[in-house]
TIBATOR-464692 format. One line per 8 residues: number of its first residue (from 1); their letters; for each residue x, y, z of C-alpha. Coordinates in pm, whole numbers, plus 50000, padded with zeros to 5 digits. Each point is the difference from the previous one (the first is absolute). Layout:
<sites>
NUM> A> X/Y/Z; ...
</sites>
This chain:
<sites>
1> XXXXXXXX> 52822/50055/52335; 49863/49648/50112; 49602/50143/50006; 50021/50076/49653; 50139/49648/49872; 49730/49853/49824; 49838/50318/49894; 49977/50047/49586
9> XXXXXXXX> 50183/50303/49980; 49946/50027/49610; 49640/49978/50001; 49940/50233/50304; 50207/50218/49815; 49841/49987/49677; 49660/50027/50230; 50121/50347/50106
17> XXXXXXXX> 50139/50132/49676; 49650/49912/49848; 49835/50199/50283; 50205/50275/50028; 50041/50119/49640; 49578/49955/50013; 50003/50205/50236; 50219/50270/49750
25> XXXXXXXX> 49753/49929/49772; 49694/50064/50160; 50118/50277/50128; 50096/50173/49663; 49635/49981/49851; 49839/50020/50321; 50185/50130/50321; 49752/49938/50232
33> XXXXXXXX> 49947/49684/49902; 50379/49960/50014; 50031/50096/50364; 49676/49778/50095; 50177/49695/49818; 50317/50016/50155; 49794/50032/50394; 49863/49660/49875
41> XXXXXXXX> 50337/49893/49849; 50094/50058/50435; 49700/49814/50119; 50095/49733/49759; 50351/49984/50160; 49880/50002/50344; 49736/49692/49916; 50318/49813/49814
49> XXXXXXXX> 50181/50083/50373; 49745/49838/50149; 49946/49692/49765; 50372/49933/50071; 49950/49986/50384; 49732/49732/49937; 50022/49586/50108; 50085/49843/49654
57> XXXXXXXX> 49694/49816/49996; 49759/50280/50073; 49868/50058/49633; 50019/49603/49935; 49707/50005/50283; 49845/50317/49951; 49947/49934/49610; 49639/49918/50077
65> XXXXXXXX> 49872/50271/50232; 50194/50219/49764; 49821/49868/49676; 49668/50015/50188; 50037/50336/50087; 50099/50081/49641; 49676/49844/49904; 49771/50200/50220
73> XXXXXXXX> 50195/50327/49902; 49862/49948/49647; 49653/49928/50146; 49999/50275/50182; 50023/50220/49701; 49676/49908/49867; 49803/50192/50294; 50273/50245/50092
81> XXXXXXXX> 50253/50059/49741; 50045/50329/49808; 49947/49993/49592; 50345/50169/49869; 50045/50030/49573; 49690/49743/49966; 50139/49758/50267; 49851/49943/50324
89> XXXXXXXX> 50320/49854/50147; 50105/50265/50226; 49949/50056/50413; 50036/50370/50093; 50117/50154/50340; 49970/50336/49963; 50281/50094/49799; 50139/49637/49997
97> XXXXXXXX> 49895/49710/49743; 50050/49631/50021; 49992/49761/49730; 49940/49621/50124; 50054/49835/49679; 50390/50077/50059; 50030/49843/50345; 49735/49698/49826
105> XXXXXXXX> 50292/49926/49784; 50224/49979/50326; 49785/49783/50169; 49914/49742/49701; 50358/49978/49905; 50068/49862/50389; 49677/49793/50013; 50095/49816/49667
113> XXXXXXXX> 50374/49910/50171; 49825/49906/50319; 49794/49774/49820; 50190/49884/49720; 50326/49934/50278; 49785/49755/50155; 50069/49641/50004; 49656/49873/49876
121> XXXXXXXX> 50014/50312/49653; 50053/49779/49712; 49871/50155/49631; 49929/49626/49874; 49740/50020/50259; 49661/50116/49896; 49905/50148/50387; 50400/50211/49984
129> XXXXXXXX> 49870/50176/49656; 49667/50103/50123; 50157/50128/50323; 50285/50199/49817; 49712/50128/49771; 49775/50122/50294; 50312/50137/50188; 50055/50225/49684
137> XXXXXXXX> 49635/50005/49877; 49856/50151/50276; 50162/50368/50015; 50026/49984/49603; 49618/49933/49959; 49993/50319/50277; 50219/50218/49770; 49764/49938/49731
145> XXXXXXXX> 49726/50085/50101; 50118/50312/50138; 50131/50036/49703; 50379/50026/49986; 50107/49845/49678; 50336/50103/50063; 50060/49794/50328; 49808/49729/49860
153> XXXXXXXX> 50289/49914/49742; 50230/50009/50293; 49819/49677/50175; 50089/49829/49694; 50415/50013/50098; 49917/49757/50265; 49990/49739/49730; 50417/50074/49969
161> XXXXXXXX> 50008/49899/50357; 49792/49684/49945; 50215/49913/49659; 50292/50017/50234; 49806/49733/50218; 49951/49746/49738; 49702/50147/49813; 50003/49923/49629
169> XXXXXXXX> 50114/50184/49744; 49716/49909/49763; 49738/50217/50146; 50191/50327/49953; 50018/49877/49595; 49685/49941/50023; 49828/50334/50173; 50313/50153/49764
177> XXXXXXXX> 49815/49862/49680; 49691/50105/50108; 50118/50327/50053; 50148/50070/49679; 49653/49882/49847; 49799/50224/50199; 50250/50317/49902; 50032/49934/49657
185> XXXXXXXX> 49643/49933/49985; 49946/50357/50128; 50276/50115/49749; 49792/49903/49729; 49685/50150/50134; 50149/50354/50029; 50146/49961/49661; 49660/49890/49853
193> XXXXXXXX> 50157/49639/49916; 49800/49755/49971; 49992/49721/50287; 49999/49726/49773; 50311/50066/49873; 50104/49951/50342; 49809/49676/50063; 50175/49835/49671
201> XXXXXXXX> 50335/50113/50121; 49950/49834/50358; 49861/49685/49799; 50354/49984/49802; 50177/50073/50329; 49839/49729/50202; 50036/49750/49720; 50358/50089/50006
209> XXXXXXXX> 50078/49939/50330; 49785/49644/49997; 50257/49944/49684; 50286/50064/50226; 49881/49761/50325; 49812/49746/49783; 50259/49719/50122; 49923/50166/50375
217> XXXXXXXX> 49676/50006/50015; 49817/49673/50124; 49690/49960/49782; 49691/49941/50205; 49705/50156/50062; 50117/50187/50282; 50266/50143/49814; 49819/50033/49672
225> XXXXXXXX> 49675/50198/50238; 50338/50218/50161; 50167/50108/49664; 49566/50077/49846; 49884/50216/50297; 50339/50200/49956; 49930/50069/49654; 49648/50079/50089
233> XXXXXXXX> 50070/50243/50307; 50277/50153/49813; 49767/50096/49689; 49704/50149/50270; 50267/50179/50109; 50068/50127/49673; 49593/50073/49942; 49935/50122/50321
241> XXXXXXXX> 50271/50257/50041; 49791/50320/49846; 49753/49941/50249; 50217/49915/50311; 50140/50355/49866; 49632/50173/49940; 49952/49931/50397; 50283/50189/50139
249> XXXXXXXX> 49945/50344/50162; 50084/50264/49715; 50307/50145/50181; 50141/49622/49982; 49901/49932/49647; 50190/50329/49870; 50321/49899/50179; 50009/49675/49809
257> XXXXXXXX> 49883/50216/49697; 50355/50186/50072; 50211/49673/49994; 49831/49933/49630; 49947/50335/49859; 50293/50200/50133; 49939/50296/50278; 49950/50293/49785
265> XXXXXXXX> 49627/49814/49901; 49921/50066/50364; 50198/50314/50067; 49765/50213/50148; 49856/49679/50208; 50224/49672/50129; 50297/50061/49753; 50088/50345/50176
273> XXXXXXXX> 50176/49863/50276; 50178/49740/49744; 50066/50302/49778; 50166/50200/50214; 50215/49773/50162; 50149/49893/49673; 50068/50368/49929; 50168/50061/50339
281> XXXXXXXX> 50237/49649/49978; 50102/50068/49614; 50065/50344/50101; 50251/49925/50254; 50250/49878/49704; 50292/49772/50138; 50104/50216/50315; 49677/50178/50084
289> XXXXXXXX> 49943/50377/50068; 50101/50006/50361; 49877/49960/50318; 49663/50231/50034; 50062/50100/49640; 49708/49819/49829; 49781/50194/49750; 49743/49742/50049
297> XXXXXXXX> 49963/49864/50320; 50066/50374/50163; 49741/50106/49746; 49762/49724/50189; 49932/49888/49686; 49981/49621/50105; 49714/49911/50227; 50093/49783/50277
305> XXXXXXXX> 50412/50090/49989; 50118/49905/50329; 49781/49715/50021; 49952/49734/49698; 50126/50221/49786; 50324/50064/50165; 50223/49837/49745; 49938/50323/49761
313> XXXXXXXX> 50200/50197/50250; 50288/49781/49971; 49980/49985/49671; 50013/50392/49896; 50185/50100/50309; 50280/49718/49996; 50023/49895/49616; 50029/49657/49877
321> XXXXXXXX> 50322/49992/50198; 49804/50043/50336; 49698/49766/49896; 50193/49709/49921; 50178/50068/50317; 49733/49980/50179; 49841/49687/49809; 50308/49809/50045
329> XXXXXXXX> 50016/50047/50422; 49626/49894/49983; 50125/49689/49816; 50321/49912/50145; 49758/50068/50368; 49748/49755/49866; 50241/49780/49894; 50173/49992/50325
337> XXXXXXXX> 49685/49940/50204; 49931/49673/49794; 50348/49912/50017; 50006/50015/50392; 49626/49819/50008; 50150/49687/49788; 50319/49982/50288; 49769/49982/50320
345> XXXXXXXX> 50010/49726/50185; 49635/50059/50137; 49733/49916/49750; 49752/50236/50152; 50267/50241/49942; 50082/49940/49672; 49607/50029/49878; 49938/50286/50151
353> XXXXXXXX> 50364/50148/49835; 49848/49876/49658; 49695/50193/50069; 50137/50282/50078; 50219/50026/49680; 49704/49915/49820; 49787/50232/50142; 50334/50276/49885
361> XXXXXXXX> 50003/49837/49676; 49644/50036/49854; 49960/50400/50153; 50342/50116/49863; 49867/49800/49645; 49686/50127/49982; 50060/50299/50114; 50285/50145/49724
369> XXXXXXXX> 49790/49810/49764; 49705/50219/50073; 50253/50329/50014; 50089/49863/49630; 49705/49896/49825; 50083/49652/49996; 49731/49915/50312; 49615/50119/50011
377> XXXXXXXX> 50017/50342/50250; 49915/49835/50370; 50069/50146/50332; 50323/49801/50167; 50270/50169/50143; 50389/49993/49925; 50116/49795/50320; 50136/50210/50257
385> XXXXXXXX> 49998/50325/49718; 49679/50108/49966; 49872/50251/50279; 49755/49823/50211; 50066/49926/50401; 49754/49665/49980; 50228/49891/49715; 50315/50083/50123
393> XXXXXXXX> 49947/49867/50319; 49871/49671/49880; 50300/49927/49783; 50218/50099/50264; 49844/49745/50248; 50022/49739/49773; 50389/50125/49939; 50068/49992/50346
401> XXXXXXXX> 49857/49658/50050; 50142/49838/49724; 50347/50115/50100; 49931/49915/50380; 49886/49615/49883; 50336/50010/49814; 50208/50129/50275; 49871/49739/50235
409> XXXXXX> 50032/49720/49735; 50402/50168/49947; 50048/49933/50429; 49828/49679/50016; 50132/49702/50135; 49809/49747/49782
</sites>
């Protein structure tokens, strides 16, 4: 049909698979959930219906009363939102809740393309950086002080976007090495290492590295001052790490404990939830024990199944067979997303496409990384699979949009 030329049939499709065996899901640990999530699953259809009737420039010039409103959504839940599992980051209406920092997400993602799409954005220039930074700043500095540690990584995937746009490659090895530092640092101190092993160890390293670019490096002051304050933040790192540590809220400071120490240390505490959903994945063997046939998740053994932990169900329900199908349709869905960003011929539309995979990219990551051990426990959901309307619908929206930008780039004349 002539309507649907232009229209991504391979990621709308993998968009609905994703949904719809969520919805299964859900619905297997938690039925009314189940049903609840698939009536949002048809109010996210009907807004995607809608988004597609749109003028193709409406979300180019709505991106800033749409980021503005996503700013005073987060505002507003200082006086009037409702404090859910230690998080005030929730508006109730009777028995519906909202979370804003979803549809935030939405509305930074199309500010940033509005902005950086613009013919005076150019990240040589000192005024384009501290605009990008306040377009993202502003709802991140929101999220944490909320707080919602979770969402607050997700802000960071903007910076894909910006890479995309000619930002350099040296400041992700650089908040990379000062990453590392900070997590080995704290490996050390819940292994009762001492730091100054540490500190002689990033001496070598840096050394090293000086070794390799001597012949790069112009020797002046300037440069000289550069490569000394590294070497001096980069060892207060090191020191200060304990006591960046000693200030977190106690619930906080155990998950990290469960990263270093392993979850049975905090079994009857943060490592439960970790526990458990280990037990319920490496019980489901390579082709799981059937739909609704679970031990552990029908148990309700896991708190939080059919929403962050929702990757347990998989796991024991559909095997290793079932997981890694579902891992590689997330991928091969990401994938396609950035693939289709890179071809548009718009540039707002291609930002916006990079944010939106981005956005994907660092929830999916996080997420199974927490379900595994191999992230720090924080609340962020599995893109369109964890139950939660607010979620679902804000994913969707962005889905709908993305693929409507792309459809109108596919018919354009230009």
């Amino acid at each position: 049909m002539k309507w649907t030329e232009g229209v991504d049939k391979l990621g709308l499709g993998l968009y609905f698979l994703l949904c719809i065996f969520a919805i299964a899901n859900i619905y297997s640990v938690e039925p009314a959930s189940g049903t609840r999530q698939a009536v949002w699953f048809g109010v996210s259809v009907f807004v995607g219906i809608i988004i597609f009737l749109t003028r193709n420039k409406f979300f180019e010039n709505m991106a800033g009363i749409i980021y503005i409103a996503g700013l005073l959504l987060l505002v507003g839940l200082f006086p009037f939102g409702t404090e859910i599992l230690g998080q005030k980051n929730w508006y109730k209406f009777g028995p519906v809740s909202l979370q804003p920092v979803e549809f935030a997400k939405l509305g930074t993602a199309l500010m940033l393309a509005n902005y950086v799409s613009g013919p005076d954005f150019n990240l040589k220039n000192r005024k384009s950086i501290l605009m990008t930074l306040a377009i993202i700043g502003l709802p991140a500095v929101l999220v944490l002080l909320i707080p919602d540690v979770g969402s607050l990584l997700v802000f960071v995937a903007f910076s894909i976007a910006l890479y995309r746009e000619g930002l350099s490659g040296k400041l992700f090895g650089i908040v990379g090495l000062f990453a590392v530092v900070f997590l080995v640092a704290l490996y050390l101190h819940y292994n009762d290492i001492g730091l100054f092993y540490e500190a002689i160890v990033i001496g070598v390293v840096f050394a090293v590295i000086i070794f390799i670019n001597f012949h790069k490096i112009s020797w002046n002051y300037i440069s000289i001052g550069s490569y000394a304050g590294s070497l001096v933040l980069l060892l207060g790192l090191v020191f200060a790490s304990p006591y960046i540590l000693e200030k977190l809220p106690k619930h906080q400071k155990e998950r990290i404990g469960v990263l270093y120490l392993g979850e049975k240390m905090f079994k009857d505490t943060s490592g439960y939830n970790l526990l458990y959903s280990k037990t319920a994945i490496g019980s489901g063997g390579f082709l799981g024990k059937g739909y609704r046939e679970g031990s552990v998740t029908q148990g309700k053994f896991v708190p939080e199944q059919s929403t962050d932990y929702i990757f347990c169900t998989v796991g024991e329900e559909w095997g290793f067979l079932g997981s890694a199908a579902l891992v590689f349709c997330y991928m091969l869905y990401i994938g396609r997303i950035y693939y289709l960003a890179e071809k548009q011929k718009s540039a707002f539309s291609r930002v916006f496409g990079y944010c939106f995979a981005s956005i994907l990219l660092m929830h999916f990551s996080i997420n199974l990384g927490m379900v595994m051990g191999l992230f720090p426990t924080v609340g962020i959901p599995l893109p369109y699979f964890s139950y939660g309307g607010s979620s679902l619908l804000a994913f969707s929206t962005m889905t709908f949009i993305f693929f409507k930008l792309n459809y109108s780039d596919k018919n354009s004349l230009v």
